[in-house]
Residue frames relative to the residue before (quaternion, step in Angstrom):
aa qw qx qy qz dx dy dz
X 1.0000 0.0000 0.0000 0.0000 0.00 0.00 0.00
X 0.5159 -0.6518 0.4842 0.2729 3.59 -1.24 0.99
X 0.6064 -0.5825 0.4303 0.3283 3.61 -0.98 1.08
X 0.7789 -0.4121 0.3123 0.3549 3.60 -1.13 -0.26
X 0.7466 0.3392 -0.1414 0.5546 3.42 0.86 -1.09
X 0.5650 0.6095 -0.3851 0.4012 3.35 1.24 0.24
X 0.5885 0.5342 -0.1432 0.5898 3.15 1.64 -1.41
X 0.6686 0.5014 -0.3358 0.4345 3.71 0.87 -0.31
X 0.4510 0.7710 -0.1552 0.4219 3.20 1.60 -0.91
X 0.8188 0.2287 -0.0396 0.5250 3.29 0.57 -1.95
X 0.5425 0.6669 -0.4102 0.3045 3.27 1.66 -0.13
X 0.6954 0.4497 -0.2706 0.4909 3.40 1.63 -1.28
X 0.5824 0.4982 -0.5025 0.4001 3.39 0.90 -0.43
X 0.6527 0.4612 -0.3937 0.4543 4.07 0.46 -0.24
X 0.6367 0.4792 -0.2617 0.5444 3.42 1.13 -0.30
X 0.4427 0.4855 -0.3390 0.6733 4.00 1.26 -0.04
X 0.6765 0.4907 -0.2636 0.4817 3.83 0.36 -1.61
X 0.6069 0.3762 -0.4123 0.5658 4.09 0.42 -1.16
X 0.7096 0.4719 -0.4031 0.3337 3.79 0.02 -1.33
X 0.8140 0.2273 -0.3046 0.4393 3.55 0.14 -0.50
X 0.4538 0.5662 -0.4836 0.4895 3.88 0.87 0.03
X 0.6361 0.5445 -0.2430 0.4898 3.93 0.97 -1.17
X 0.5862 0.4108 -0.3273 0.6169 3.55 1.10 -0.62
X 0.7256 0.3270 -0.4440 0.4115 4.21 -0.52 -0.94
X 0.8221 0.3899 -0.3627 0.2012 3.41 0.57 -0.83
X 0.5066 0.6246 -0.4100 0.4302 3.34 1.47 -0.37
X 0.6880 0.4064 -0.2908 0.5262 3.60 0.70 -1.37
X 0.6548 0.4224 -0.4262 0.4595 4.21 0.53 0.13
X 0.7995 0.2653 -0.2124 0.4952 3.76 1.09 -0.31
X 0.2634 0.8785 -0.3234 0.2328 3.38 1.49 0.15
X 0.0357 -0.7123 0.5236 0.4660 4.02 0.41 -0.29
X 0.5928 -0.6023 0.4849 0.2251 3.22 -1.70 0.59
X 0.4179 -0.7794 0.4347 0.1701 3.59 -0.58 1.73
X 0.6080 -0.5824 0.4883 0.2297 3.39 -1.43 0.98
X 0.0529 -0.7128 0.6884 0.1237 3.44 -1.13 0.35
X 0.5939 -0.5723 0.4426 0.3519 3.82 -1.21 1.39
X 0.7555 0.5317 -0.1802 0.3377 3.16 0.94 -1.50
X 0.7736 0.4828 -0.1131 0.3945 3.55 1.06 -0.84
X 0.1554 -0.8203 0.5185 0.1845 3.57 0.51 0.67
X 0.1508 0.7892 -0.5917 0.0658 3.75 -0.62 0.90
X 0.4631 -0.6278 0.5225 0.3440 3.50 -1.43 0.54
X 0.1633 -0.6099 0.7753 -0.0140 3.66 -1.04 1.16
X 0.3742 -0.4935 0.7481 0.2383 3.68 -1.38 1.33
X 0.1048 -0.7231 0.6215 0.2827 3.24 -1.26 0.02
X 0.2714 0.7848 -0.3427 0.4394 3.42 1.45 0.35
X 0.5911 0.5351 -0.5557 0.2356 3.58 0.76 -1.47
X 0.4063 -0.4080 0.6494 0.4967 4.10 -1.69 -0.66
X 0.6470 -0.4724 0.5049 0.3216 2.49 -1.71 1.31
X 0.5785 -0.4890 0.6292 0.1743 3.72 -2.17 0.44
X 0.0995 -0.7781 0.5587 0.2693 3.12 -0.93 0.87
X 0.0603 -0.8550 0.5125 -0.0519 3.65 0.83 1.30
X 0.5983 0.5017 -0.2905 0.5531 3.70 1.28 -0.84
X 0.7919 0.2939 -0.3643 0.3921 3.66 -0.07 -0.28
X 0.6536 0.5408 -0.4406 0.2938 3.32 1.49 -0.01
X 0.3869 0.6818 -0.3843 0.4876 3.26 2.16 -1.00
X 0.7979 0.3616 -0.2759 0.3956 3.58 0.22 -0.88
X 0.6065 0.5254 -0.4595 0.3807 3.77 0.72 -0.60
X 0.5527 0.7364 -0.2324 0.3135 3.29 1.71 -1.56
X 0.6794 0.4362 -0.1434 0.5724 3.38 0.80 -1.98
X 0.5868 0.4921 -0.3798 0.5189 3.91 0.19 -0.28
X 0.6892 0.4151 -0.3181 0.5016 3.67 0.43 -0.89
X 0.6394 0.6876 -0.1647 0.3021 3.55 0.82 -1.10
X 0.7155 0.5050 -0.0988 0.4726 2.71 1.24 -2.05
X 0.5888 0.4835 -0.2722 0.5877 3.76 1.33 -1.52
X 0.8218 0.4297 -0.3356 0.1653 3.73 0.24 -0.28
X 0.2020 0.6828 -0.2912 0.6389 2.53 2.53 -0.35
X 0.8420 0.2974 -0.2767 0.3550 3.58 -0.96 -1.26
X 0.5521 0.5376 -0.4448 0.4564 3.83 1.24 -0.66
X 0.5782 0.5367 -0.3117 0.5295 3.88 1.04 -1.47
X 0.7677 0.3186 -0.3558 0.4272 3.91 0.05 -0.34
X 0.5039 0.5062 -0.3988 0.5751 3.57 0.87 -0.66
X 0.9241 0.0635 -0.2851 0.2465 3.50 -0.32 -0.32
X 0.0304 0.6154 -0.5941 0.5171 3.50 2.18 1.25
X 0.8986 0.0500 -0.1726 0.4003 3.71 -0.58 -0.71
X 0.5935 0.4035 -0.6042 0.3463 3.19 0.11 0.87
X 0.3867 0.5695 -0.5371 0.4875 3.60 1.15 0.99
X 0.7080 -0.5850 0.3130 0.2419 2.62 -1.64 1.14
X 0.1021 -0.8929 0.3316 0.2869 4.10 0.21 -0.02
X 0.7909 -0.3583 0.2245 0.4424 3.70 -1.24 0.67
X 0.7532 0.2926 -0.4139 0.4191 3.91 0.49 -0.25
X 0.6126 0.5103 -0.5123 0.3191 3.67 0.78 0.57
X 0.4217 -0.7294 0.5330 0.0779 2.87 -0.55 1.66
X 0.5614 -0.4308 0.5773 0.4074 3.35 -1.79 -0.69
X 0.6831 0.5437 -0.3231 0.3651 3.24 0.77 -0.40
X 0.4010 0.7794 -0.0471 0.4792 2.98 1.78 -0.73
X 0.8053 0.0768 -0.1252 0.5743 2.95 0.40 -1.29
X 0.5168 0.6230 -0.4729 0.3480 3.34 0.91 -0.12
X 0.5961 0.4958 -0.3876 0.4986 3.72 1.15 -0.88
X 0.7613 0.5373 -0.2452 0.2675 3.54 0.72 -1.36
X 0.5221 0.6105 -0.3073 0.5103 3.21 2.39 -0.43
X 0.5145 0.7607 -0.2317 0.3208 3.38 1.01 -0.64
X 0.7390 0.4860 -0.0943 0.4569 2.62 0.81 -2.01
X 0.2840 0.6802 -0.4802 0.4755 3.74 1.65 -1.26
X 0.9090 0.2847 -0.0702 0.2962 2.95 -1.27 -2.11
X 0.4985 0.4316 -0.5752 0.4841 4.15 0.63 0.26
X 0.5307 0.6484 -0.3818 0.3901 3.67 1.07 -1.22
X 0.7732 0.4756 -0.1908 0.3736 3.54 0.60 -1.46
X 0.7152 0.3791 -0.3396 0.4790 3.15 0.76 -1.41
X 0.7330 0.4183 -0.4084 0.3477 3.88 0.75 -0.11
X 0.6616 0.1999 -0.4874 0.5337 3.30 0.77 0.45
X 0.2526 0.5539 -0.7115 0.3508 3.92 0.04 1.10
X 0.7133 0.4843 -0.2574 0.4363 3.06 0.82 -2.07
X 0.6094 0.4402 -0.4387 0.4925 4.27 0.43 -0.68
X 0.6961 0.5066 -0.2771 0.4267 3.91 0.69 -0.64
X 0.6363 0.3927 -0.4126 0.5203 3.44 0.65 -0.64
X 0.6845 0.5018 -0.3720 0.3758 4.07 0.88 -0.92
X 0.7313 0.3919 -0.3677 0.4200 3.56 0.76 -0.55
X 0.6848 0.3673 -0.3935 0.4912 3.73 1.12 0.08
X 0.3161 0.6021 -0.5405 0.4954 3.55 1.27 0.61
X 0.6595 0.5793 -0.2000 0.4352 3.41 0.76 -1.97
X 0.7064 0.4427 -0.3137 0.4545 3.91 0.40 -1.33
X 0.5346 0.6662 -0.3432 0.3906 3.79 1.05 -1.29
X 0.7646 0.2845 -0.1497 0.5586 3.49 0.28 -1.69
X 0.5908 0.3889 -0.4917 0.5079 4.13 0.42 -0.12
X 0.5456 0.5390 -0.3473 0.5396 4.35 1.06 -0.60
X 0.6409 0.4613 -0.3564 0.4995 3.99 0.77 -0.36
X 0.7211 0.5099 -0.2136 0.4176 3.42 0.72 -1.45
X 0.7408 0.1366 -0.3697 0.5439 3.58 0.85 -0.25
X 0.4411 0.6242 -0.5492 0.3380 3.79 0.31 0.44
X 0.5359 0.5921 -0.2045 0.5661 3.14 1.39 -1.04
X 0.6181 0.5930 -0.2221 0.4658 3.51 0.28 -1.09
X 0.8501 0.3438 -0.0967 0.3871 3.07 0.40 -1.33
X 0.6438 0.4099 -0.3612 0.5358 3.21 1.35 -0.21
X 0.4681 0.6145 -0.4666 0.4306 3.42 1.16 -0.19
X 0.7517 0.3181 -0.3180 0.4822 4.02 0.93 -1.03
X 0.6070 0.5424 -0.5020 0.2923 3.52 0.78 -0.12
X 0.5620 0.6225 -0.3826 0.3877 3.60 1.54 -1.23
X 0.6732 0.5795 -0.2807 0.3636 3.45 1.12 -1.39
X 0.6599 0.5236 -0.3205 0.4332 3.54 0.83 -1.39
X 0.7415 0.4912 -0.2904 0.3530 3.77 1.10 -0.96
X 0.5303 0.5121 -0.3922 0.5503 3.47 1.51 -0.36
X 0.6509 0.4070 -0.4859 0.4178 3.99 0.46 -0.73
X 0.5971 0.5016 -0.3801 0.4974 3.97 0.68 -0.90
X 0.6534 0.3839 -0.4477 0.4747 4.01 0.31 -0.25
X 0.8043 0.4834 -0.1879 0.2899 2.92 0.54 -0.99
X 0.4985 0.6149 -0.3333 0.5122 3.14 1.73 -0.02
X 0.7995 0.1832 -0.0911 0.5648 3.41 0.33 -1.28
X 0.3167 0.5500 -0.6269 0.4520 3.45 0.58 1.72
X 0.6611 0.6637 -0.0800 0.3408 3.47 1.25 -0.73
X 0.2445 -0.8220 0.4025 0.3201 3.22 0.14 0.49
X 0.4894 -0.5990 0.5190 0.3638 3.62 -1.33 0.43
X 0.3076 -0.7750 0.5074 0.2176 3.34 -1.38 0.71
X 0.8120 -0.4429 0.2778 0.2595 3.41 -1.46 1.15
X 0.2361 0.8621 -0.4118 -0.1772 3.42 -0.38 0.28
């Protein structure tokens, strides 16, 4: 995934892209504007423009692309994080870590010795199961 200012990047450039796409199509479906001065024939027949649903499809695209461009304005880092800052804030990170290394290394300490007890175990029921099975067919079968 692209870093912040990268994503902010391609955000405005799609937002430039809506702006001038919003401009050919209005000014290609636009109706053409009277002048006082210019008698002209207007069909009045023409179908109506869909010039309104594009204004609106247009401003909707705009608006969401805007709000996507501000959402990720503040998820940049801002002007009062120093170095010092993050140095303190790096710090803190790595106490975080080395204490749960230290909670990790105990609970696979913990799984090890519970991994011993039933290995153990188990060879206890295998030794056991192999002495009943000798000890069976050492026996003779009775007569019936």
């Amino acid at each position: 995934m692209a870093d912040r200012l990268t994503q902010l990047q391609d955000a405005v450039n799609s937002l430039a892209d809506q702006f001038c796409n919003a401009i050919g199509v209005l000014q290609q479906c636009g109706p053409p504007a009277s002048f006082s001065n210019i008698q002209t024939a207007i069909n009045k027949d023409q179908p109506a423009n869909p010039t309104e649903e594009y204004a609106q499809l247009f401003a909707a695209l705009i608006a969401r692309t805007a709000k996507d461009i501000d959402v990720l304005i503040d998820s940049l880092p801002s002007e009062e994080s120093t170095a010092a800052l993050q140095a303190a804030s790096l710090h803190r990170l790595e106490e975080e870590n080395h204490e749960a290394a230290a909670r990790l290394e105990e609970v696979v300490y913990r799984g090890d010795v519970l991994l011993e007890k039933i290995q153990s175990a188990l060879a206890d029921i295998a030794q056991s199961q192999l002495k009943t099975r000798s000890g069976s067919h050492s026996q003779p079968l009775p007569d019936s």
